[in-house]
C-alpha positions, 0 to 999 in steps of 0.5 A: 580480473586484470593482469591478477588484480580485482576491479571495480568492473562488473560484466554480466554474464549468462548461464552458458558464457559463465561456462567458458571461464574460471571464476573466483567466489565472492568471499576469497580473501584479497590483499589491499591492492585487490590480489588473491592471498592465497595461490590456489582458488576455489572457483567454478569451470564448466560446472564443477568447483575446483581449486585453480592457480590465482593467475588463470582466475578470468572473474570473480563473483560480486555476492555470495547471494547471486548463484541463490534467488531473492527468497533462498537469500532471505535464510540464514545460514543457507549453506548449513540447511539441507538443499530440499528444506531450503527450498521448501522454507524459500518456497513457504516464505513468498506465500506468507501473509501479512500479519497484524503486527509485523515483527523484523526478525532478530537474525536475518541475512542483510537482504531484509531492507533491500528486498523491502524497498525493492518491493514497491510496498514502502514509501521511500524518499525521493529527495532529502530534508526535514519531516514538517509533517506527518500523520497516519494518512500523509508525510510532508518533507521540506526539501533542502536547499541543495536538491531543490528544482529551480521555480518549485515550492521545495515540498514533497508530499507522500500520500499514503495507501490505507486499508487497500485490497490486494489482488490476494485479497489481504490488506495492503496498509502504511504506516508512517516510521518518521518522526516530525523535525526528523532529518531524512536522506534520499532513499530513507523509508518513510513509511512501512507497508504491509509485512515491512518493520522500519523498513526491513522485510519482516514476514512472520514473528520472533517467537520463543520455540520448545522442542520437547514433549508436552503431555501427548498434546504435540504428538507427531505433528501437533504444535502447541501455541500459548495464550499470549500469541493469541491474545498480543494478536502476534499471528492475527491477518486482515482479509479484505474481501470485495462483494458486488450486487449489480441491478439490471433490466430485466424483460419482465421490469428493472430490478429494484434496491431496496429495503421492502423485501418479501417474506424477510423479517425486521431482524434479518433487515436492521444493517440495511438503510432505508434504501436497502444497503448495509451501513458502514461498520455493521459486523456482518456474518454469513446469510446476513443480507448486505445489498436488499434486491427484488426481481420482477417473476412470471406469471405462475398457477398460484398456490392457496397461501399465494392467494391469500397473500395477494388477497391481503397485501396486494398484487406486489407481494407475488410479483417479485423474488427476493435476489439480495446480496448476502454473505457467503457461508463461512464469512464473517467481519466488518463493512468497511466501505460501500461504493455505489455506480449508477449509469448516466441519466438514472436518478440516484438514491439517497445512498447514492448521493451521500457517497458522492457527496462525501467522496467530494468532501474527502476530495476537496479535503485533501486538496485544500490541505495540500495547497496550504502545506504547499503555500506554507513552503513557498511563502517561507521561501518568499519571506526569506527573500524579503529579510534577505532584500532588506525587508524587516522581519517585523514589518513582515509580520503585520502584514498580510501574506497576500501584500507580500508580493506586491512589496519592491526589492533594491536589489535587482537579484533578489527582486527577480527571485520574488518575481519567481516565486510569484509566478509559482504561486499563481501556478500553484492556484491555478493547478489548485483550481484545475484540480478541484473540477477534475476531483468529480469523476464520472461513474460507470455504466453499470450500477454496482454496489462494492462492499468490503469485509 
């Protein structure tokens, strides 16, 4: 405040200096030279609230929502809620798990979007332009001109996460919410994340709710769900729970992976391949084996059966103790990746060398697909340079775009931006290829298996 006017200064004060002062609320009604209307204000002084003269007002608030915290701001009406459910609904809403389907709520605050974005869990644009592209795992926004970077390809490429596990165990998972040929500003959303719709925070469901009596059925408090909620999924959530197996070297011998387990039937073994470790997509419950290990034991005083045993199926039937991995108890879903780790120097199984090779495939993949989206932007630029230096379109088009470069401008201008745009392109290549070495990654020491469920 200033000499009883409003300004547009903000100045942040702590808990104790707000004390020293008289401070207006957020909502006081203002004329448009930014003057109090009324001559008493209710503001706040040394903790209490109290009407003051509008000349001895020192501050104003910005929000209403400052003096609440992030989750308290998310409740509607807040003011009109008792303050111990307030706190438990605020409470409540930050352990709430990512549904299926989220759902942004039909009644909400204005601080839905703004949490959302803040969160990190969105993909936001950092400049503004058109959709060229987008699909379930990869957007791509041609830049406009006026917020290009001089000597780039003006092309921003947002790869998204999918089907990722959080530290909690839930699945963090974007979803594209633009369009192709759409137009997109700095800061728009591009694509949601987990309990985020169209870029707004969207934590649970709209439902429609009775409060009556239903036959006894929600006596005290029981809730009562129709067949719908369960069959649209509306509250269904995705776990993404991580298991490891690691083999060792034990005094008595290494530990083994494999599929040659004793005394386990060909029932209990049909998930597993041939090298002892669970298929990808196997739906899987608990007791069900994932990873097929084998200890090496001690000598023991063998029992008659053990005898027959060794008698029959030689000395390897006694000389080893199934230690596999297995679902826990109570857990049920699907596989959805394996990961395998091996030390420097270890032979790799077959497993093994099928993941590593897919995993470059997917690498090299994705790289040569960003190069061509990349190439695209850059050579639209060149032709433009050209058609623009004189070179007909036409002719562009019959010849090869690697000649484009080698083509001479009149004008000095726009041979010096071809010039430019050349060098890019042989940056983009040479960055391509220092990518494509550095796409093999060394493993770890320890030889572990992860699985997701």
């Amino acid at each position: 405040m200033r000499e009883g006017v409003v300004t547009d200064e903000i100045n942040y004060l702590s808990a104790i200096e707000e004390g020293n002062f008289v401070i207006a609320q957020a909502n006081s009604n203002l004329d448009d030279e930014g003057r109090f209307l009324e001559d008493l204000v209710t503001c706040r002084s040394k903790g209490e609230s109290s009407l003051f003269s509008r000349d001895q007002v020192d501050y104003m608030d910005v929000s209403t929502q400052q003096i609440v915290s992030v989750g308290a701001s998310l409740i509607p009406f807040l003011e009109h809620d008792d303050a111990n459910r307030a706190l438990m609904g605020a409470n409540m809403q930050r352990q709430a798990v990512p549904t299926l389907r989220a759902d942004k709520p039909l009644v909400g605050t204005g601080m839905e979007r703004a949490v959302a974005v803040d969160s990190g869990v969105t993909a936001v644009a950092k400049r503004g332009g058109t959709v060229q592209y987008v699909d379930a795992s990869r957007i791509v926004i041609r830049v406009n001109e006026d917020e290009m970077y001089p000597g780039e390809a003006g092309i921003d490429i947002y790869n998204l996460t999918k089907y990722t596990r959080s530290n909690q165990n839930t699945c963090i998972n974007q979803m594209p919410c633009v369009n192709l040929g759409e137009p997109i500003e700095r800061g728009d959303v591009l694509a949601d994340g987990p309990s985020t719709d169209l870029g707004e925070l969207a934590l649970g469901q709209n439902m429609r709710v009775a409060f009556m009596p239903w036959n006894g059925y929600n006596f005290e408090d029981s809730i009562l769900v129709s067949e719908r909620v369960v069959q649209e999924d509306r509250f269904t959530t995705i776990h993404i729970q991580e298991l490891a197996c690691v083999s060792r070297d034990t005094k008595l011998g290494p530990e083994e992976i494999t599929a040659d387990i004793p005394n386990v039937g060909e029932a209990a073994l049909s998930k597993l391949d041939e090298s002892g470790i669970v298929y990808i997509g196997a739906e899987v419950t608990g007791g069900d084996i994932l990873v097929g290990k084998v200890t090496p034991k001690g000598e023991t005083q063998l029992t008659p059966e053990e005898k027959l045993l060794r008698a029959i199926f030689g000395e390897k039937a006694s000389d080893v103790k199934d230690s596999s991995l297995r679902v826990p108890n109570g857990v049920s879903g699907t596989v959805i990746d394996v990961q395998v780790f091996t030390r420097d120097g270890v032979e790799k199984d077959k497993r093994a060398l099928e993941i590593e090779e897919m995993q470059l495939k997917q690498a090299k993949k994705d790289l040569t697909e960003e190069l061509q989206i990349l190439e695209a932007g850059l050579f639209a630029r060149i032709q433009s340079a050209l058609v623009a230096g004189g070179v007909e379109a036409d002719k562009l088009g019959k010849l090869p775009r690697d000649r484009w470069l080698e083509l001479s401008l009149t004008d000095e201008e726009k041979q010096n931006q071809l010039e430019q745009l050349a060098e890019q392109y042989d940056e983009l290549k040479s960055v391509f290829e220092k990518n494509s070495k550095r796409s093999v990654v060394k493993s770890p020491k320890a030889m572990t298996w992860h699985l997701a469920c």
